[in-house]
Each structure stands twice: as structure tokens, then as C-alpha cells.
N, C-alpha and C positions, 0 to 999 in steps of 0.2 A: 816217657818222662813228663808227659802232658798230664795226665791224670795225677799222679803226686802231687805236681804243680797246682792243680785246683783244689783237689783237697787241703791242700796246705792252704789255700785261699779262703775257704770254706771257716775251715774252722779258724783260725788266726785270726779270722774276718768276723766272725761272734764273737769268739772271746776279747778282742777287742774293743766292738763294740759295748757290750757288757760293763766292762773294767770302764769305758770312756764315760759311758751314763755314771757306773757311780761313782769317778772322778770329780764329774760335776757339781756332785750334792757335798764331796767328803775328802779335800785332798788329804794322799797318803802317797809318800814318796817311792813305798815299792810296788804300791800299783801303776803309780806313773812311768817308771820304769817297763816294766811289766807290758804295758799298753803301747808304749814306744817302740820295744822289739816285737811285738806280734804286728804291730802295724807295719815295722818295717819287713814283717815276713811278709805280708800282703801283696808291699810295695813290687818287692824282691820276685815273688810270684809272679806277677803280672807283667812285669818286663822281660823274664824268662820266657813267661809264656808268648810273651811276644814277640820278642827275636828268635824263640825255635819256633814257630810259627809262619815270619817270614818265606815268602816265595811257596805257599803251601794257601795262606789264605787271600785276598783283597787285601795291597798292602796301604788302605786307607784304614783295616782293621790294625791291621800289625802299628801302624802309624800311630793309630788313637789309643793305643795303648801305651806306649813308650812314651807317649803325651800324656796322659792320664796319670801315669807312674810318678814320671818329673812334678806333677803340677802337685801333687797327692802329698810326694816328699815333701819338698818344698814347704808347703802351707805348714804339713805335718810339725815340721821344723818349729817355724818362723810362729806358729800359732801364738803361742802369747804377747807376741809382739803387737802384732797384729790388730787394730782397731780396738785399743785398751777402753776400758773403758764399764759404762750401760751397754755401750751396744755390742759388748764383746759377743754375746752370744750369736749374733750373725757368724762369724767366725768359727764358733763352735757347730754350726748347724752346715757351713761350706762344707766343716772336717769330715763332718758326718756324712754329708753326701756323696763327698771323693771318697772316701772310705767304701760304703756301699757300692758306690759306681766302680772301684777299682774290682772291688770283686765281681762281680756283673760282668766286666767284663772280662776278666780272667775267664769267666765261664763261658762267654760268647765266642773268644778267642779260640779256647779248648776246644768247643764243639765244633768251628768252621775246623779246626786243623786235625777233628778226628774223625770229621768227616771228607776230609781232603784226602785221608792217609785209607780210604777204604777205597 
């Protein structure tokens, strides 16, 4: 179940990104969309991944992820709310890096727990 898990991280997690960059230059409401659920596959991912995980890896890993996931939704959410403005793009460049980090970790996660399972 692990390895789906990350692949689905993987690619959800480019295409994503992808779609977010050209959000930035070009809003269209069905890439918005679009970018909203592949992120929330990410999110999705990564909490899976870390609650089957659990009792398998360090649960400071299993922890930082279920941390990661919340903080990731969250923002993901709330983003335009969020420091409107000139300086919005601070906010845009957070999303981006929970985004990346969430997947990063998905993969850190997978690997301690498919390394735990051998």
C-alpha cells in the first residue's frame, strides 16, 4: 500500500506543481480546481502514508508527517486569504514549499517503512 501511496505523491505532486506555476501567470478556474484536488491527493498521501507507517518507523517521522499534511491543508485552504496583498507571494512561495516538503516526505516516510517491512 506504501508504494501507490508515493507514486500518487509523485506524480500529483508535479502535476500540481506545474498547474500552481501557471495559475500564477494565468488564472483559469478549471485549473484551479484541477490543482486543488491533485494537492489534496498529496495531502491525502502523506497522511496515509503516515499513519500506515506508524509503530513501523520513528514515530517523530510518522508525527512530522501528520504535521506536515495539517499545516499543508490548512494553508492550501486558507491561501488567499492569507497576507493579501504585494506581499502575497510570500504565501505563494510557503504553498510551494509544503507542497514539495509534503512530498519529500511521503518519500522519506515510504522508504523508512519499506525498509522496516524487510
Amino acid at each position: 500500500m506504501i508504494t501507490p501511496l508515493r507514486w500518487c505523491a509523485r506524480i500529483s505532486g508535479l502535476l500540481a506543481l506545474v498547474i500552481g506555476l501557471l495559475l500564477s501567470r494565468m488564472p483559469m478556474a478549471v485549473l484551479f480546481h484541477l490543482h486543488m484536488t491533485l494537492g489534496g491527493l498529496v495531502v491525502v498521501s502523506l497522511l496515509l502514508c503516515a499513519l500506515l507507517a506508524m509503530g513501523k518507523v520513528p514515530a517523530a517521522k510518522a508525527a512530522a508527517g501528520i504535521g506536515w499534511a495539517v499545516v499543508t491543508l490548512l494553508v492550501g485552504l486558507r491561501q488567499n486569504e492569507l497576507l493579501p496583498g504585494s506581499m502575497h507571494w510570500l504565501i505563494e512561495v510557503l504553498h510551494a514549499v509544503l507542497g514539495v516538503g509534503a512530498i519529500g516526505l511521503t518519500e522519506m516516510i515510504g522508504a523508512a517503512r519499506a525498509r522496516a517491512d524487510k
